[in-house]
N, C-alpha and C positions, 0 to 999 in steps of 0.2 A: 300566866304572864304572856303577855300580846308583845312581838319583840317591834311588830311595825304593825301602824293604824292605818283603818282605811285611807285617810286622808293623805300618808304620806306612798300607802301603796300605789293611789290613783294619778301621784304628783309623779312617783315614777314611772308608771305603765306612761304618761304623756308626755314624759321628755321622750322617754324612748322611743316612742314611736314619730314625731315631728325631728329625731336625729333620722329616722327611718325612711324618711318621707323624703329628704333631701332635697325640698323644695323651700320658696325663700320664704312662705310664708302658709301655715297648714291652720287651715279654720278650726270653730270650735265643733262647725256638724261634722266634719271629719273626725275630727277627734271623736265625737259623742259616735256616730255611725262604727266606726274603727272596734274601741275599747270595750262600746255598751257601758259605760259611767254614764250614771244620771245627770244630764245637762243641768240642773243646779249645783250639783256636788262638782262638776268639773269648775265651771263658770268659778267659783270659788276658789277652787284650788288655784288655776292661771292665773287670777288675779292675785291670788297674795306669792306668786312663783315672779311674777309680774312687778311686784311692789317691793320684792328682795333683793331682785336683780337679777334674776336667772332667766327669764324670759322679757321679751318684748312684745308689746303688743299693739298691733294697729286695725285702727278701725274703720268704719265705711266697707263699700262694696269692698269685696277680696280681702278684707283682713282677716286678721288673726293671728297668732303666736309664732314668734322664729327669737332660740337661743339666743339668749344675753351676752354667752359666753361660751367656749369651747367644750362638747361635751366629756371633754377627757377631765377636764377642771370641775367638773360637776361631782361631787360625793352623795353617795347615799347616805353618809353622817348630816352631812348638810341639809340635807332635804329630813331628815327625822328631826333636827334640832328644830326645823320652821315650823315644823306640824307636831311635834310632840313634846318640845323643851331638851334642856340637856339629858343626857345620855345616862340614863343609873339604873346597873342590876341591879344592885343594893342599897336602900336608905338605913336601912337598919333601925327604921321609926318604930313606934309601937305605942298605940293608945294616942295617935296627934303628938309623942314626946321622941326624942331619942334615947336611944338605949341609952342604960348608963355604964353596959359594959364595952361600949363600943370600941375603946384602946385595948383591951385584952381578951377581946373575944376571938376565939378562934376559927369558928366559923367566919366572921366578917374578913378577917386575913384570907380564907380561901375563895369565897369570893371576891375579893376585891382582885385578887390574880386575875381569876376568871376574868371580871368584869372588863380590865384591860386589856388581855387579849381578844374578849370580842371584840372590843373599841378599834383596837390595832384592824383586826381582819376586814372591819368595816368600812373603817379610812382607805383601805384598798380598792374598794369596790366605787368606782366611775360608771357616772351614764353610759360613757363612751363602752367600756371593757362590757356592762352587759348586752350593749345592742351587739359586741362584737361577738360575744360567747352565745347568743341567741342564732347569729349568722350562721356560728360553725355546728349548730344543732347539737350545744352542751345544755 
């Protein structure tokens, strides 16, 4: 089990780094030069990062991407939900069907604990808090 995909790993390496940049506006060759992400795989991601509403984007000479929004308001729940759908440790699927013991399954009860407290931990984590913990060399 993959807990974050490329796409949403890529979406985060470029917030972070244009919070980093602290400039009004960080292109996409900087970003590509910067991260090393494949300039089609980036170009992708900004635009649907772009079409959410988490970045802006402007074009012509000197453009390029600058925060929508405050990077402390930015979740890395949010950014998994755009690239990967909702959030489930557990379906509890089997054969394309749902279980049929899924109300008294015991194991699904311990995961679903689980499941929650990742959720929670996750909800924790801001663009902002990582460029900060990055800072302090954690």
């Amino acid at each position: 089990m993959k807990l974050l995909t490329r796409n949403t790993d890529y979406a985060i390496r470029a917030l972070c780094h244009i919070v980093k940049c602290k400039k009004k506006i960080v292109s996409v060759t900087d970003l590509v030069k910067t991260l090393k992400i494949p300039r089609p795989f980036l170009r992708k991601i900004l635009q649907k990062l772009n079409k959410e509403g988490l970045l802006t984007s402007y074009k012509g000479m000197g453009g390029g991407f600058t925060l929508a929004r405050p990077a402390g308001k930015i979740l890395v729940t949010d950014l998994m939900k755009i690239f990967q759908g909702p959030i489930k440790l557990n379906d509890h699927i089997f054969k394309k069907g749902i279980c049929p013991h899924i109300r008294t399954c015991a194991l699904k009860l311990r995961l679903d604990v689980i499941e929650k407290s990742v959720i929670s931990k996750l909800e924790a984590i801001t663009i902002a808090s990582l460029v900060k913990d990055v800072c302090k060399g954690l």
